[in-house]
FIDRENSE-361653 format. One line per field, with one value per atom (N, C-alpha, C): residue in three letters; x, y, z; atom name; residue number from 0. Coordinates in steps of 0.001 Angstrom, whole numbers. Layout:
sevo: [ALA/...];
east: [X/...];
north: [Y/...];
up: [Z/...];
zagu: [CA/...];
selo: [NUM/...];
This chain:
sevo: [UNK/UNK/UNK/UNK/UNK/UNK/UNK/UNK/UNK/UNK/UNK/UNK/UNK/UNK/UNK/UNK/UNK/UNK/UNK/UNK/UNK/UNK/UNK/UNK/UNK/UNK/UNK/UNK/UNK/UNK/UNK/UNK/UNK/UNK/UNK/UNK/UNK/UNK/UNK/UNK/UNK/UNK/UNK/UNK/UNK/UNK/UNK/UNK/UNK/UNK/UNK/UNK/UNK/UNK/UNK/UNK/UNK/UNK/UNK/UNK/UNK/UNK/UNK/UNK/UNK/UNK/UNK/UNK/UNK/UNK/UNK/UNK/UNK/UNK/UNK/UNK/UNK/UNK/UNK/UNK/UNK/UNK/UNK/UNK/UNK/UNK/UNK/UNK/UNK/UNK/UNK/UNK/UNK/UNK/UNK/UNK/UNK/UNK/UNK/UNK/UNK/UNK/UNK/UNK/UNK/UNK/UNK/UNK/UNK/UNK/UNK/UNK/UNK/UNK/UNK/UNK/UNK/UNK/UNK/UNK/UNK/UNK/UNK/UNK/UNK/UNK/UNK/UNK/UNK/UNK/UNK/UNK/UNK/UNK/UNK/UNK/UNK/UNK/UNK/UNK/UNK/UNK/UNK/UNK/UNK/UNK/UNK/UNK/UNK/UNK/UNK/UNK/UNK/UNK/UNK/UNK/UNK/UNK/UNK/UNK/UNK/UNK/UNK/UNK/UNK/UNK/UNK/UNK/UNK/UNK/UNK/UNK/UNK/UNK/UNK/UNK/UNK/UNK/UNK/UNK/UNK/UNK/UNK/UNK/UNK/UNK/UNK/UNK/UNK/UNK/UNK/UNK/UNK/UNK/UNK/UNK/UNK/UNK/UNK/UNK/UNK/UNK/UNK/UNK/UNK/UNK/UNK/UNK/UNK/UNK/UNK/UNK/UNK/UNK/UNK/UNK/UNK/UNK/UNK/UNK/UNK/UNK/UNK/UNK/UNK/UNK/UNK/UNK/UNK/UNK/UNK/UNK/UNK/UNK/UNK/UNK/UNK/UNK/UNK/UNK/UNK/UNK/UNK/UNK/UNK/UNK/UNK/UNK/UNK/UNK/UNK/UNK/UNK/UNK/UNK/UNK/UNK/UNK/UNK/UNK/UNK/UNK/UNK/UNK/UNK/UNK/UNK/UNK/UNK/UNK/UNK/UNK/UNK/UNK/UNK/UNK/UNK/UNK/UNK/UNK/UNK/UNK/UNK/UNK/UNK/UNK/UNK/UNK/UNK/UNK/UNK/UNK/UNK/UNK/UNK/UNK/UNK/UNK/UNK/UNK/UNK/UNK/UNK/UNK/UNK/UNK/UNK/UNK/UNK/UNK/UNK/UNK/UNK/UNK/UNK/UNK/UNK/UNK/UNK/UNK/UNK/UNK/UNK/UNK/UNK/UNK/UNK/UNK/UNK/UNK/UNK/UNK/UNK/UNK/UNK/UNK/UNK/UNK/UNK/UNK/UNK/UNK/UNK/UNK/UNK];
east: [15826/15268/13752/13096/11503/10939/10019/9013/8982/8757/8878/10218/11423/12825/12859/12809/13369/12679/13787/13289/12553/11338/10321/11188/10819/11826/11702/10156/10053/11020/11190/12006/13624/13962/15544/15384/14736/14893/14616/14062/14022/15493/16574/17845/18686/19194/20052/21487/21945/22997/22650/21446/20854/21820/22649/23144/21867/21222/20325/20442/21327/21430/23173/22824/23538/24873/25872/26843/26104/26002/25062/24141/23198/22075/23049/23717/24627/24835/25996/26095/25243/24445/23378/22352/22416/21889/22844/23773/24469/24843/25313/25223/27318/27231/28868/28801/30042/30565/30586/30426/31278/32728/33165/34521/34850/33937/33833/33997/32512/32903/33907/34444/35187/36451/36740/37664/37715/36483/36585/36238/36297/36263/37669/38324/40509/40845/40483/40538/40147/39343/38941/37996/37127/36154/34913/35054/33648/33689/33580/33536/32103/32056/30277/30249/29083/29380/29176/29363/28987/27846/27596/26354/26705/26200/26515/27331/26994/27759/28711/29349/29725/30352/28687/28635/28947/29311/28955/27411/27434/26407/26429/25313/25862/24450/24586/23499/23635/22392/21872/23098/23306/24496/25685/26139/27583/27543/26190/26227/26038/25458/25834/27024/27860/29347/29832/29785/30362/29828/28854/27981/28825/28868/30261/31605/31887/33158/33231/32085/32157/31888/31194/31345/32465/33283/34895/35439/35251/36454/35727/34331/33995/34662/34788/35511/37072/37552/39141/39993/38997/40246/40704/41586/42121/41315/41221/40169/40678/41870/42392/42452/42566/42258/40868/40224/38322/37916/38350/38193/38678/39688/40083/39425/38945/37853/36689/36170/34778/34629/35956/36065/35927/37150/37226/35520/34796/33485/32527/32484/31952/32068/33797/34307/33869/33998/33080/31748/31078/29687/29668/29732/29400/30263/31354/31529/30665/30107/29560/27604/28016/26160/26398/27532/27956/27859/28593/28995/27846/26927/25645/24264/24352/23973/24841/26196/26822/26148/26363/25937/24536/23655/22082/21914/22594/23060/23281/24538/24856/24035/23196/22345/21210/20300/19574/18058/17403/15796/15768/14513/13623/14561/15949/16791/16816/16624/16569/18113/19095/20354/20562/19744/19288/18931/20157/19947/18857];
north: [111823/111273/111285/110005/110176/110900/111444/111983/111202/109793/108572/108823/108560/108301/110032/110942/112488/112429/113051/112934/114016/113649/115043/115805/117287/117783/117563/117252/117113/115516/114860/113715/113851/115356/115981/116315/117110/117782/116769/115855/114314/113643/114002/113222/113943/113569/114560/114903/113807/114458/115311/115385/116766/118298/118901/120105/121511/121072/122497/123926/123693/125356/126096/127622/128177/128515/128572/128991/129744/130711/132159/131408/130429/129781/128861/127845/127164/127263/128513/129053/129930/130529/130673/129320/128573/127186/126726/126661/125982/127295/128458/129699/129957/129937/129909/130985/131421/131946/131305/132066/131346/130944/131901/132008/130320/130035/128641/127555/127865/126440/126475/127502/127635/126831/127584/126499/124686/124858/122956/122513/122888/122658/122792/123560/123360/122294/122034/121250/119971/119848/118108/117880/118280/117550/117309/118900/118242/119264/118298/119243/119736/120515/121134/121017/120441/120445/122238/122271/123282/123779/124783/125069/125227/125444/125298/126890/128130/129258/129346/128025/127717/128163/128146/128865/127119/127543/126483/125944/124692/123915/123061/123193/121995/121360/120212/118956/119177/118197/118564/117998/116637/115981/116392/117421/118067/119208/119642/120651/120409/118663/118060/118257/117586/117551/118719/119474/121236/121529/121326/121947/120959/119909/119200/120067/120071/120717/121709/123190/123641/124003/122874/122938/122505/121359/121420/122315/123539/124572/125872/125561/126776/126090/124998/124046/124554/125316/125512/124228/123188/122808/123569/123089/123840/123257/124334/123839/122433/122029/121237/119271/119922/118761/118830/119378/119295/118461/118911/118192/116894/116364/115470/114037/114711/114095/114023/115040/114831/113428/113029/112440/111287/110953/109515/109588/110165/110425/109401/109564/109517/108038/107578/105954/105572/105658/104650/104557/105874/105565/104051/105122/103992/102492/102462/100626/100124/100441/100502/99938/100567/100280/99122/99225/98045/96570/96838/95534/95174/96272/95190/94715/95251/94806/93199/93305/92102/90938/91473/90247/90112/90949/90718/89651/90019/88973/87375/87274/86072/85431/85983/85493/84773/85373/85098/85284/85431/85945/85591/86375/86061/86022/85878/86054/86994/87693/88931/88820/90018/89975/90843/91758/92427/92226/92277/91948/92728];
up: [54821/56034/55906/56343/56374/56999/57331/58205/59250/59419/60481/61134/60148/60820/61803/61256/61888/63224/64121/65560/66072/66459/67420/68305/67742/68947/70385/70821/72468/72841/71732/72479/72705/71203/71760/73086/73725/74998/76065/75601/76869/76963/75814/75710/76356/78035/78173/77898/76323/75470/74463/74084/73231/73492/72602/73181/73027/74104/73658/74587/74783/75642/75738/75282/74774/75729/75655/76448/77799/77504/78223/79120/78419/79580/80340/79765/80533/81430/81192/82579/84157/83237/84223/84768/84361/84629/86050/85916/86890/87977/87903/88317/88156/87011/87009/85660/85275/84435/82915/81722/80733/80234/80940/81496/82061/83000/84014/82805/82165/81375/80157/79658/78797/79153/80747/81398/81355/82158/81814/80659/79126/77918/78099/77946/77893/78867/80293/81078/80381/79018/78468/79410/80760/81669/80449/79849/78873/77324/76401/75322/74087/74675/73824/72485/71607/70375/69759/68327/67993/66992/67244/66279/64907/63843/62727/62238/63471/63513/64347/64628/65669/66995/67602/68690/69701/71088/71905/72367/72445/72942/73547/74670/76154/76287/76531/76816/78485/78928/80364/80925/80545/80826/81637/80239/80576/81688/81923/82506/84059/84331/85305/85594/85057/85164/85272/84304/84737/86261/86909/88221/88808/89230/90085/90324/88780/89113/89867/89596/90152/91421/92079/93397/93942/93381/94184/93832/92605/92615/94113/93999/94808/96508/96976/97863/98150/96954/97144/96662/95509/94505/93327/92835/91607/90759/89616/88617/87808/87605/87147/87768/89036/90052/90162/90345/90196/89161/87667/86370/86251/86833/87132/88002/89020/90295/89614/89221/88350/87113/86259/85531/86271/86914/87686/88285/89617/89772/88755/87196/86571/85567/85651/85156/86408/87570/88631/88508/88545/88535/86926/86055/84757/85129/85541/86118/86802/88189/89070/87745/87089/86549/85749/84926/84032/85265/85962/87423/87121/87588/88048/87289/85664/84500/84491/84757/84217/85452/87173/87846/87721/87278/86650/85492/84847/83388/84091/84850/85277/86083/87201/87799/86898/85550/85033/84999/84341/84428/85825/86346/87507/89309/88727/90320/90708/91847/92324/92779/92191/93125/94260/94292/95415/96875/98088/99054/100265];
zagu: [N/CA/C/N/CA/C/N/CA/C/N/CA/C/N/CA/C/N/CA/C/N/CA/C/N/CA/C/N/CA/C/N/CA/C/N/CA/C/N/CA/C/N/CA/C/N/CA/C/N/CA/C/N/CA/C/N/CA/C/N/CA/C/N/CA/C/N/CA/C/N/CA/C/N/CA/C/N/CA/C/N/CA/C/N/CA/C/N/CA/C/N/CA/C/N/CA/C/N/CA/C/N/CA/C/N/CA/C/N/CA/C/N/CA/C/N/CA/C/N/CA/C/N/CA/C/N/CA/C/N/CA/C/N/CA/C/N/CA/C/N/CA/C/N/CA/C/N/CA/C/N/CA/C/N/CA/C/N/CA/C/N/CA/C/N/CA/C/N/CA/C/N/CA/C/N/CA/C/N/CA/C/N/CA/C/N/CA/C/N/CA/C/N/CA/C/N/CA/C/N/CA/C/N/CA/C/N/CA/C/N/CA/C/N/CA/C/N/CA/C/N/CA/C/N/CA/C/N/CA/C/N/CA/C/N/CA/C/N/CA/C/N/CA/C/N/CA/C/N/CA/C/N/CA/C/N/CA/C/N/CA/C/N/CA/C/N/CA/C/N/CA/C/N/CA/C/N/CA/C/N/CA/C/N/CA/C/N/CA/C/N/CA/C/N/CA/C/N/CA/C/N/CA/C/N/CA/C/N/CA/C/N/CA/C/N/CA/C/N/CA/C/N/CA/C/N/CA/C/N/CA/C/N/CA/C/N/CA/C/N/CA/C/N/CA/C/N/CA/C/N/CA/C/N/CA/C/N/CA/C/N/CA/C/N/CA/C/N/CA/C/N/CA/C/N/CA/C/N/CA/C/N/CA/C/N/CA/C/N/CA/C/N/CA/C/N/CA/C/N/CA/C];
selo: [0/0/0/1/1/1/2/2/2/3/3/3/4/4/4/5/5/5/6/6/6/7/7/7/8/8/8/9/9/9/10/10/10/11/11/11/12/12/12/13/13/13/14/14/14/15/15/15/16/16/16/17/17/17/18/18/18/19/19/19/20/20/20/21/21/21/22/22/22/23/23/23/24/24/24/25/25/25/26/26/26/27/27/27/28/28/28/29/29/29/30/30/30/31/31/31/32/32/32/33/33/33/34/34/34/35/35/35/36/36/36/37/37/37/38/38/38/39/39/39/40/40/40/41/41/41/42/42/42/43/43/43/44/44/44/45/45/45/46/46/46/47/47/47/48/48/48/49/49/49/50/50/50/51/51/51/52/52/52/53/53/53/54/54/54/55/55/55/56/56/56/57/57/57/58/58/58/59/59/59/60/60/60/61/61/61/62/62/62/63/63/63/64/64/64/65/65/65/66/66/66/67/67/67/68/68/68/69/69/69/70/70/70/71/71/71/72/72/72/73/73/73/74/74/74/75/75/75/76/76/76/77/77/77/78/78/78/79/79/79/80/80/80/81/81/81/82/82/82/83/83/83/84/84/84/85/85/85/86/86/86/87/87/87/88/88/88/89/89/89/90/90/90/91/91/91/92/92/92/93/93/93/94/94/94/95/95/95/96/96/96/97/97/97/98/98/98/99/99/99/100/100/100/101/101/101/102/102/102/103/103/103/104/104/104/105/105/105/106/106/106/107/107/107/108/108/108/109/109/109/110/110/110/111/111/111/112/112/112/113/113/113/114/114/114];
């Protein structure tokens, strides 16, 4: 890899799929357990990559998503139905942005589709 191509680390920590924080901060990040996210990793809501000792690692991203969940489990859903809601949550939002990239597209330069 060049010196040019390799990425500055201040622009990893601008990506919020970068996994830069450790199980331990994770969870103190969102104020949950590791226990918590270990759960919604078996649950499939979100899966952390690993370190090369392979420890867990969570991007800002996922840890969005983990902090959802756990506010519907702290709500009195089951963790399973939480992970579930959080997912769907998340194929709407991303349709919902696609929709309106696509009616932006169709409209064409300079149309405002914005009522």
């Amino acid at each position: 890899m060049t010196p040019e191509a390799k990425p500055r680390t201040a622009d990893r920590f601008d990506d919020d799929d970068y996994p830069a924080y450790t199980m331990g901060r994770a969870a103190e990040m969102i104020g949950t357990t590791p226990a918590f996210l270990r759960a919604v990793g078996e649950a499939r809501l979100i899966t952390p990559l690993r370190s090369e000792g392979g420890h867990r690692r969570y991007s800002r991203y996922q840890l969005r998503i983990a902090a959802r969940a756990r506010e519907l489990v702290d709500q009195g859903t089951p963790i399973d139905a939480a992970c579930r809601i959080v997912i769907l949550e998340d194929q709407l939002e991303e349709a919902l942005r696609l929709n309106e990239e696509l009616r932006q597209e169709a409209a064409g330069p300079g149309t405002d589709t914005g009522s």
